[in-house]
C-alpha positions, 0 to 999 in steps of 0.5 A: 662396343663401337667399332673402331676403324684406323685412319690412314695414317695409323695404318701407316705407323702400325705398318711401319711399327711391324715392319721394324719389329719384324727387321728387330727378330730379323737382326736377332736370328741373324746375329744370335741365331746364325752362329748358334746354329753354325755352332750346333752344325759342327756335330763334333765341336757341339758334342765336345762342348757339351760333354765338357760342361755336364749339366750346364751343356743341358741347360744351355741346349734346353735354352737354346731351342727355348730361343728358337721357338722363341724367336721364330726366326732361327731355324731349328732343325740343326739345333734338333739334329746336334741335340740327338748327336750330342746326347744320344737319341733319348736324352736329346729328344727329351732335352729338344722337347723340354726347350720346344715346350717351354718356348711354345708356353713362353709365347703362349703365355705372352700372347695370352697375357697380353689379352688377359690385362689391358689389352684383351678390349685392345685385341677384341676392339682393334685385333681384326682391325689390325689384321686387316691392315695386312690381310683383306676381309675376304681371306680372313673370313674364309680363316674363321674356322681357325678361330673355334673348331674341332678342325682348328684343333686337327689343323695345329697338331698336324702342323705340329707332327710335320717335320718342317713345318711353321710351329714356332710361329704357330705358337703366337697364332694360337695365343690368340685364339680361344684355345686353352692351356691343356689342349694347348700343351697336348697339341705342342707336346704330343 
């Protein structure tokens, strides 16, 4: 397969197309995940909430931290924190477990798609091209243990047992690698 290299002018758009993605997520964590995490700060007002609406308070907390990983944006740690507060530690942290595990499918499952149809010649083809646009080879290559390794496998689930750290975003890196869907729940879930 020949390999391909974009023009100028085709950096510039893609740059430009990143860009109003990333304000888009930027405009969805400001105006859906600000207040929903505001909401789930008032520990008091989130439990009361929750407490009034039995299974459907449930759901809701399962999809609200579904929409967290989901849009990598909204910070989840108050949404973790009311979840222990409002359902007690067990409950809460198999509820913010489910959410967090769905969500990190949710993206898996999208990045992987878009691999999977189409566009898996797209990323093979342009994926290092693109990256380029916003990286320089050089880094990149010091990276490419990121791509297939043992020590990739280590570095994800150190990520994903410190608190604090970027798992959401995490979870479109690993979309796509070579990792496969087992290794992928064992590392999100464990």
């Amino acid at each position: 397969m020949d390999k391909h290299v974009f023009t100028d002018k085709q950096k510039k758009l893609i740059a430009w197309a990143a860009i109003a993605i990333f304000l888009l997520l930027s405009a969805v964590g400001w105006f859906i995940g600000r207040p929903l995490v505001r909401f789930a700060s008032r520990p008091e007002e989130f439990r009361l909430w929750v407490d009034g609406h039995g299974l459907l308070g449930m759901a809701a907390y399962v999809g609200m931290v579904f929409l967290q990983v989901v849009v990598a944006v909204i910070p989840g740690e108050p949404l973790e924190i009311s979840g222990g507060y409002a359902f007690g530690a067990l409950r809460g942290s198999v509820l913010c477990l489910l959410g967090g595990v769905l969500g990190s499918v949710a993206v898996f499952a999208l990045v992987l798609m878009t691999r999977l149809f189409a566009p898996d010649r797209l990323v093979r083809r342009f994926g290092r091209e693109l990256v380029e646009i916003f990286f320089p080879r050089e880094k990149l290559e010091k990276l490419k243990f990121l791509q297939s390794s043992p020590k990739r496998d280590a570095l994800f689930w150190l990520i994903f047992t410190v608190p604090g750290t970027p798992k959401d975003l995490l979870c479109y890196f690993a979309g796509l690698t070579d990792l496969s869907w087992g290794k992928w729940l064992l590392l999100c879930t464990v």
